[in-house]
N, C-alpha and C positions, 0 to 999 in steps of 0.2 A: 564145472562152471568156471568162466575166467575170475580170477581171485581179485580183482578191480572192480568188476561188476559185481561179485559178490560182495563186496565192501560197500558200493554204493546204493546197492539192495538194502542193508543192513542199518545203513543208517535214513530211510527210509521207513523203517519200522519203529514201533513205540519202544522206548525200553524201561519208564516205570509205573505209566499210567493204565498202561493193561488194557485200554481200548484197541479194538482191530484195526488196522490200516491197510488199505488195498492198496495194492500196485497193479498196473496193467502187464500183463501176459508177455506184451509184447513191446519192452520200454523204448524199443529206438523209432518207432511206427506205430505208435498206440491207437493210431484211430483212422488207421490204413492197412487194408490187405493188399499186401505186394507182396513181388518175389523178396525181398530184403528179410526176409522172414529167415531165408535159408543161407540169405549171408552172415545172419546174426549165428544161427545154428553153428556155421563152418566156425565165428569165431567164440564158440563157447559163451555165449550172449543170450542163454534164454533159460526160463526158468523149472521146467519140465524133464525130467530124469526123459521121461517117456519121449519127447523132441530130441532131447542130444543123443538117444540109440539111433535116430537116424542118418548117423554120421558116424556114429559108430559100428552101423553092421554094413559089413560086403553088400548084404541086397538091397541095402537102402541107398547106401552114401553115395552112387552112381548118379540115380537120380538128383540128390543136394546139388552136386556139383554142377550137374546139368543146367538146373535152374536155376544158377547161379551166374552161371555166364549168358544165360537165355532167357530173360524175363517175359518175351514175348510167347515161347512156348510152354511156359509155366502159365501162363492167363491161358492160354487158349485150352491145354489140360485142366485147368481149372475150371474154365466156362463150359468143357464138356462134361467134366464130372457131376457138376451142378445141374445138368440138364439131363444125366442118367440116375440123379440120384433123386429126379422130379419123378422119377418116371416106378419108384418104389411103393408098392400098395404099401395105405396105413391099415393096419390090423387093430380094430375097435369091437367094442363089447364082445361077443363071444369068440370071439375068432383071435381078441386077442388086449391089450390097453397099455396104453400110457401116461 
């Protein structure tokens, strides 16, 4: 994580009253899905070990940078994934639950 953003994380958080404090996921676009997702990633901008491996392994980091420079084919991937992933039976009572 970039050591600024973790700092600005940090002071964000309580530090003696002990109540929880949320932060959004995603602080630069909190209440938008865009590609800016993966430009936060490229600059060490997010809060998930599990997101920054995606910049960190060979099979992933192609893709980041892809959709980095091509927001318009990160929506369209996006909007088909969404439409293959309509397309997954729910497995309920015996077969299966959530």
């Amino acid at each position: 994580m970039d050591p600024k953003f973790a700092h600005l994380l940090q002071g964000k958080c309580p530090k003696e009253n002990g109540k929880a404090k949320r932060v959004n996921l995603n602080s630069v676009m909190a209440n938008k899905l865009e590609h800016q997702y993966f430009k936060n990633l490229r600059k060490k901008m997010d809060l998930l070990s599990s997101d920054q491996a995606l910049v960190g392994s060979p099979l992933t980091a192609s893709a980041v940078a892809k959709y980095v420079k091509h927001a318009t084919l990160w929506a369209e991937d996006y909007a088909s994934a969404m439409v293959q992933m309509g397309s997954i039976d729910v497995l309920t009572k015996n077969e299966g639950e959530i």
